[in-house]
N, C-alpha and C positions, 0 to 999 in steps of 0.2 A: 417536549421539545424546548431547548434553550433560545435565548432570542439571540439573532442572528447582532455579532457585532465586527464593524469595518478592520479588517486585514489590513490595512495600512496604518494602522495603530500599534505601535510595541511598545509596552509598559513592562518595568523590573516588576517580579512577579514579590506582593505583600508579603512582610518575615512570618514566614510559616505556614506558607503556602506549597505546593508540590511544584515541583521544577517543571516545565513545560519539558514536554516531548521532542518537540520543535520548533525550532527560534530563530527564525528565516529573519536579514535585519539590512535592506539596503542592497539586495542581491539581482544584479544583473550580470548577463552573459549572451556571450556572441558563437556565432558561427564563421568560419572563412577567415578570410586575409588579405589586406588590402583592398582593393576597390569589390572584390566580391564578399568584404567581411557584411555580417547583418545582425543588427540586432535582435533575440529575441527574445530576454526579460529585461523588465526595464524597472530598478529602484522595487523589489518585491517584499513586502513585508509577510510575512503569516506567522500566526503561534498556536501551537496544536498541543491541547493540554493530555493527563492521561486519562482515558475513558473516554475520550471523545471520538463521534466520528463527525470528520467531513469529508462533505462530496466537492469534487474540482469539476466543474464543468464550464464548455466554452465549444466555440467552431473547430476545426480541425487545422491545425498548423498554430496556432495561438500561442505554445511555449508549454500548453501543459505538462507531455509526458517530460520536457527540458525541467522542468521545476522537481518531475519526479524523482527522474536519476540524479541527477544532484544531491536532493534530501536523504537517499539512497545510497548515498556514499559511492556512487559508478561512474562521477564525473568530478574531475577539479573543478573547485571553485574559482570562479576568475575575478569577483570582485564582489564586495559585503562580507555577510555573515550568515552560516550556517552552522548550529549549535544544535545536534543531533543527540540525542538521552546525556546530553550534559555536555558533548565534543566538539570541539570548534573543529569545522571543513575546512576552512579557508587557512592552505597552508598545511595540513595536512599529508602525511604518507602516502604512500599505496598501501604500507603493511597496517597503518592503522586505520585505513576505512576499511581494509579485507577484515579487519577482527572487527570492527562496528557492523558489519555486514551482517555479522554470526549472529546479533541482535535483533536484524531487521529481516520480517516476511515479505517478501515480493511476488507479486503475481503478474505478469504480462501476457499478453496476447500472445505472443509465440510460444506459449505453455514449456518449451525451454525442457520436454522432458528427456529421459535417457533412450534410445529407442530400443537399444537391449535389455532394458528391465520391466518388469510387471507393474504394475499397478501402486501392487504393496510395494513392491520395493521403491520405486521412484518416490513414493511417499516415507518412507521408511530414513531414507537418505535427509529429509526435515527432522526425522526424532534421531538422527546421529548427532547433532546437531549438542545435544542434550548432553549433560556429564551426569556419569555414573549410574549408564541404564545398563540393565543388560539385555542380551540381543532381542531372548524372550519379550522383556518389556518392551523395547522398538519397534517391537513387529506387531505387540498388541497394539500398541497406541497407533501403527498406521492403519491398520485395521478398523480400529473406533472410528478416524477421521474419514474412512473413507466410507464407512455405513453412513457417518454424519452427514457426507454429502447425496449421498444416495447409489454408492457403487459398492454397497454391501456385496454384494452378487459376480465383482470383476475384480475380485481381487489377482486373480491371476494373470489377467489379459494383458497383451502386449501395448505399448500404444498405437501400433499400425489397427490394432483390432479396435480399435475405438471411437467412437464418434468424434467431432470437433468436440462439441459441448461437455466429452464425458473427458476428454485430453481436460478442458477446461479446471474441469473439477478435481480431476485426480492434481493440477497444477495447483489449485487454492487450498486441497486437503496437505500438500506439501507444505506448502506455507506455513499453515496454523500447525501441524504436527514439531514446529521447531519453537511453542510456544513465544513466540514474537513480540518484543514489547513493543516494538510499530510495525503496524502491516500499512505496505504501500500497493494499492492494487489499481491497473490501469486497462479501464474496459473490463471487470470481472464476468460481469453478467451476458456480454455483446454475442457468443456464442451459444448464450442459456433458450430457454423458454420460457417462458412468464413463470410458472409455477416453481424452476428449478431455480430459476434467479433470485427470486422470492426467499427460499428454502436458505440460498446462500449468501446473502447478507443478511437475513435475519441471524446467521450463525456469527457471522463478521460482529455484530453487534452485541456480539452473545457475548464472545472472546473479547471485546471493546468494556462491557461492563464488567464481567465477573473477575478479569486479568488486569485492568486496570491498562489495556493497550489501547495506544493511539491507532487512528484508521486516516488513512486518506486515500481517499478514492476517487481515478478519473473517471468521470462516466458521461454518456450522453443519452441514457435507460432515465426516460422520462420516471417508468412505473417504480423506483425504488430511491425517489431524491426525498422519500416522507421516513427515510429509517436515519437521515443526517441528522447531524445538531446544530450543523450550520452550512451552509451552500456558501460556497465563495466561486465566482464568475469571474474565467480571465478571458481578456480582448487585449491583441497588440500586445504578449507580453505583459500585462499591466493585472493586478487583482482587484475586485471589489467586491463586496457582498452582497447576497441576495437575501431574498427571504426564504426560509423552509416552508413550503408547502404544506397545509392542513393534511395529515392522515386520511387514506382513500377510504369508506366504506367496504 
C-alpha cells in the first residue's frame, strides 16, 4: 500500500513522469437558484494517477457521487478544473465529453441495464465499445467478463431474472468489458455479499494494475477500503485524506 497523501495538494507532475488520470484543480459546484442555490463542493483538489486505486468515502449527501459525474464527464463543470486522461471539462462540449465517455467505465447503483437484453449481451454492448473486434470476439470477451465475475452460468438470463446483486455484476462486467482506462464506480459492492464483493474489486484492482487504469471508488463497504492506495474522506463538499487501513487477516 502507498502512503496516503493530502488531495488538496496539486503539483505539475516531474518531466517524465505519466500524466495523471485525473486533475481535479479548484472545483466547486452548486445545485438550485437563487435563494434555494446550495453549495455542494467546495475548492476540490484530487489527482488520480494511472494504476491507482482510490476509495471516496464520506456520509450520505456529502457531494461524493457530485464529484463522480463530473469526473465522468455527465455534468458541466461550473467552476475550476477538471482534466480527465489529458481533457480539460471546464468549458467543454456535449459531443466531446460523449467521446471522453467512450474512455471511461462506469458503474452505478441503478445498474442502468437494458431490460430486453441478456446478460451477454448487456455486457457485450461494453466490448462494442472496442474498434475492430468482430462480433465473434465481442461475445467471447463478454463471456470471459462475465464468468470473471461469477455469472458464468447466466449468460442468457434476462435482467428481470436476476437477483439485485447479480444485475450488480453483470453492471461492473459491462464496465470492465469496454477496457476502460478510468473506471468510476459508486457503491459497487453495496448489493454484493462479503465473498462476491471481495471477488469484485479484487478484479477492479486486477484491471487497475495489469491496464494501467485509474479506479475511483465511492463506497461506504468498511470490508474492502484495505484493496485502496489511498482513502480520501469527503465532509461538507470539502476532501481530505485518510489513512488506508492494514490488510485483514
Amino acid at each position: 500500500m502507498t502512503t496516503s497523501v493530502s488531495p488538496q495538494r496539486s503539483s505539475a507532475a516531474p518531466a517524465g513522469a505519466p500524466l495523471p488520470m485525473v486533475q481535479v484543480d479548484g472545483l466547486s459546484h452548486w445545485y438550485g437558484a437563487g435563494e434555494m442555490r446550495r453549495q455542494v463542493l467546495q475548492k476540490v483538489n484530487l489527482t488520480i494517477q494511472p494504476g491507482e486505486v482510490v476509495l471516496l468515502t464520506g456520509p450520505s449527501g456529502c457531494g461524493k457521487t457530485t464529484l463522480l459525474t463530473l469526473v465522468g464527464a455527465l455534468r458541466q463543470v461550473q467552476q475550476g478544473s477538471v482534466r480527465v486522461l489529458g481533457q480539460e471539462l471546464n468549458g467543454s462540449s456535449r459531443k466531446q465529453r460523449q467521446q471522453l465517455r467512450r474512455c471511461i467505465g462506469m458503474i452505478f447503483q441503478g445498474h442502468n441495464l437494458l431490460r430486453c437484453l441478456s446478460a451477454e449481451q448487456n455486457v457485450q454492448m461494453g466490448s462494442d465499445l472496442l474498434p475492430d473486434l468482430s462480433y465473434r470476439a465481442r461475445r467471447d470477451q463478454a463471456r470471459e467478463w462475465l464468468r470473471a465475475v461469477g455469472l458464468g452460468d447466466h449468460l442468457d438470463k434476462l435482467p428481470h431474472g436476476l437477483s439485485g446483486g447479480q444485475k450488480q455484476r453483470v453492471a461492473i462486467a459491462r464496465a470492465l468489458a469496454a477496457h476502460p482506462r478510468l473506471l468510476l464506480a459508486d457503491e459497487p459492492t453495496a448489493a454484493l455479499d462479503k465473498q462476491s464483493g471481495r471477488e469484485v474489486v479484487d478484479l477492479l484492482k486486477r484491471l487497475a494494475r495489469e491496464q494501467h487504469c485509474a479506479v475511483l471508488m465511492v463506497t461506504h463497504d468498511p470490508r474492502i477500503l484495505d484493496v485502496a492506495d489511498r482513502l480520501v474522506q469527503m465532509e461538507d463538499g470539502r476532501l481530505m485524506a485518510a489513512p488506508v487501513p492494514e490488510p485483514t487477516a
